[in-house]
C-alpha positions in Angstrom: 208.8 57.8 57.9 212.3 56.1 57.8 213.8 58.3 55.3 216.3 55.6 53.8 213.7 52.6 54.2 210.7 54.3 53.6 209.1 53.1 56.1 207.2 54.2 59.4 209.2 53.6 62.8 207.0 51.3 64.8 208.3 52.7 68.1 207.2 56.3 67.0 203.7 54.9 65.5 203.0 53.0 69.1 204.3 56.0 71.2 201.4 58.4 68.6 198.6 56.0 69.5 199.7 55.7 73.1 199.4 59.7 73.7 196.1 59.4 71.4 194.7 57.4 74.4 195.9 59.6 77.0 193.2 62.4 75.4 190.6 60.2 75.3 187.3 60.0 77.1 189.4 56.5 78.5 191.9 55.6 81.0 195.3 53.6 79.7 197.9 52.4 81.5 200.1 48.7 81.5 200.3 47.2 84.5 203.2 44.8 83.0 205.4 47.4 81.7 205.0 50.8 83.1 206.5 51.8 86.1 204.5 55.2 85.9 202.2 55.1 88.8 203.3 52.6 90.9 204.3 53.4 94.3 205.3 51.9 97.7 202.6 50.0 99.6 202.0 52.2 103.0 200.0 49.9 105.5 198.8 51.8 108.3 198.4 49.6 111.4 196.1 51.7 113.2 193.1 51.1 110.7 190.3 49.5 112.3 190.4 47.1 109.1 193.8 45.5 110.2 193.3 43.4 113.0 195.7 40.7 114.6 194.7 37.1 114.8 193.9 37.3 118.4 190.9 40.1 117.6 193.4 43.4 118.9 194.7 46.0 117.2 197.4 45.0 114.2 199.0 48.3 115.9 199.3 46.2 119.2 201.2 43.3 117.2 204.8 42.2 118.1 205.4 43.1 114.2 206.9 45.8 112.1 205.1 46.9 109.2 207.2 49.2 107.4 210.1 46.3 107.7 207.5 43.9 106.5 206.3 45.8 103.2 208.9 48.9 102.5 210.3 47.9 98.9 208.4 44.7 98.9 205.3 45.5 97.7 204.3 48.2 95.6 200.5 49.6 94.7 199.1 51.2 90.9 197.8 54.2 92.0 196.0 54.4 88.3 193.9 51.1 89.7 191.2 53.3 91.0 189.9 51.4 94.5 185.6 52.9 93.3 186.1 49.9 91.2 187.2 47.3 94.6 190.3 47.0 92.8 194.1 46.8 93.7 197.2 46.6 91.1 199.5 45.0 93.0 203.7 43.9 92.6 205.4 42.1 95.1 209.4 42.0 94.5 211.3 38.3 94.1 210.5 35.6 96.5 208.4 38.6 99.1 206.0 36.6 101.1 203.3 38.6 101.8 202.4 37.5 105.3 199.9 34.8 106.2 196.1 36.9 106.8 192.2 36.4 106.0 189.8 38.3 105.4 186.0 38.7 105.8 184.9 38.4 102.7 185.9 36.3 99.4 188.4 37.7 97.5 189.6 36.7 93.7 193.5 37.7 93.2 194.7 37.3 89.2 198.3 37.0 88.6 199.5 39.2 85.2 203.0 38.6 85.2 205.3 36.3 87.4 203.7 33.6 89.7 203.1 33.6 93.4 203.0 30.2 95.6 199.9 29.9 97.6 199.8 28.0 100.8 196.1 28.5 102.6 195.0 26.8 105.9 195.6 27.6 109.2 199.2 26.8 109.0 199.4 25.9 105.2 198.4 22.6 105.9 195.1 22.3 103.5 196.7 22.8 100.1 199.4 24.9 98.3 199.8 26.0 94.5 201.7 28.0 92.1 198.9 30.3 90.8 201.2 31.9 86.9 200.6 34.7 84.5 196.6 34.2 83.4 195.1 32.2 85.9 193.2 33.2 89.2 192.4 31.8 92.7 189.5 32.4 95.1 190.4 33.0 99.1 187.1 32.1 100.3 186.3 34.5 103.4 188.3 33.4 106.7 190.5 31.2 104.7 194.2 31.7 106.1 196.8 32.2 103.5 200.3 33.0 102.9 201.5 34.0 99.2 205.0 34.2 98.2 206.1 35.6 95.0 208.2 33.7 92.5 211.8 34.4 91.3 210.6 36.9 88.5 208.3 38.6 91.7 204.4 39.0 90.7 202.3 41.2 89.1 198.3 41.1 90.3 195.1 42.2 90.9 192.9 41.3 93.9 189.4 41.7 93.9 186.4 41.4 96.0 182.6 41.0 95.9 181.8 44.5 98.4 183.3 47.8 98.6 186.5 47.9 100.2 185.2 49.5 102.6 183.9 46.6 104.0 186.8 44.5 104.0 188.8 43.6 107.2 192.4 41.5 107.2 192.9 40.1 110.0 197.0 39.2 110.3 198.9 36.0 111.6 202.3 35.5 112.6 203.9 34.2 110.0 205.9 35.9 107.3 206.4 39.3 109.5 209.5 41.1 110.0 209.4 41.4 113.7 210.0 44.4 116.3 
């Protein structure tokens, strides 16, 4: 209680209920305002997942990974992946390179926007996909996403265990070796 007002301090009442959840038989967390939990995206290009457009090895590619993502993109690692989920940010104006991937995935934007451009070489269609909406990537669809000048906030989704996704890469949007 505020001693002169008489009344309770919000801040200390939300913080109270917060740690009240944190004991629960739940999992909390804010994807929009902590940065609790969030770390950089590591990409390993040796998985068997990652593959170049061609069909090789993304390890084979003419492109750097670490340039590519390091302090781009960032990963919740309270998103637990059992659930074939990913909390995702990407940093202002970070393309994330132009890939597809064997099976449909559904990507939600939380905060900021990203600009979608999908086809082969963007050429089919392109939208700005804000805060509460959603798109679809069917499977094999080529797409390149680029955050907006806020960056984005996401989830991406998809109908099978992730370990049955593969990405396959394309050229565009790398950081090269």
């Amino acid at each position: 209680m505020n001693v002169l007002s008489g009344q309770r301090n919000p801040l200390k009442t939300a913080q109270a209920a917060f740690d009240r959840l944190k004991t629960m038989a739940i999992e909390y967390f804010n994807l929009l305002a902590a940065e609790e939990g969030w770390g950089d995206l590591s990409v390993d290009p040796t998985m068997p997942s990652y593959l170049w457009n061609d069909g090789g090895s993304l390890a084979d590619a003419p492109v750097d990974m670490e340039k590519t993502f390091k302090g781009n993109m960032r990963v919740c690692r309270q998103v637990d992946s059992d659930f074939n989920l990913n909390g995702l940010r990407c940093a202002p104006g970070f393309s994330v390179p132009r890939h597809h991937h064997n099976l449909d995935e559904l990507i939600i934007v939380l905060g900021g926007e990203f600009h979608v451009a999908w086809g082969k070489d963007g050429e089919e269609g392109s939208k700005t996909i804000g805060a509460g909406e959603f798109w679809i990537s069917r499977a094999g669809t080529p797409y390149i996403m680029t955050a907006g000048p806020e960056g984005v906030t996401y989830l991406e989704t998809w109908p099978s265990p992730m370990s049955e996704l593969s990405t396959s890469w394309h050229d565009e949007g790398w950081a090269h070796r």
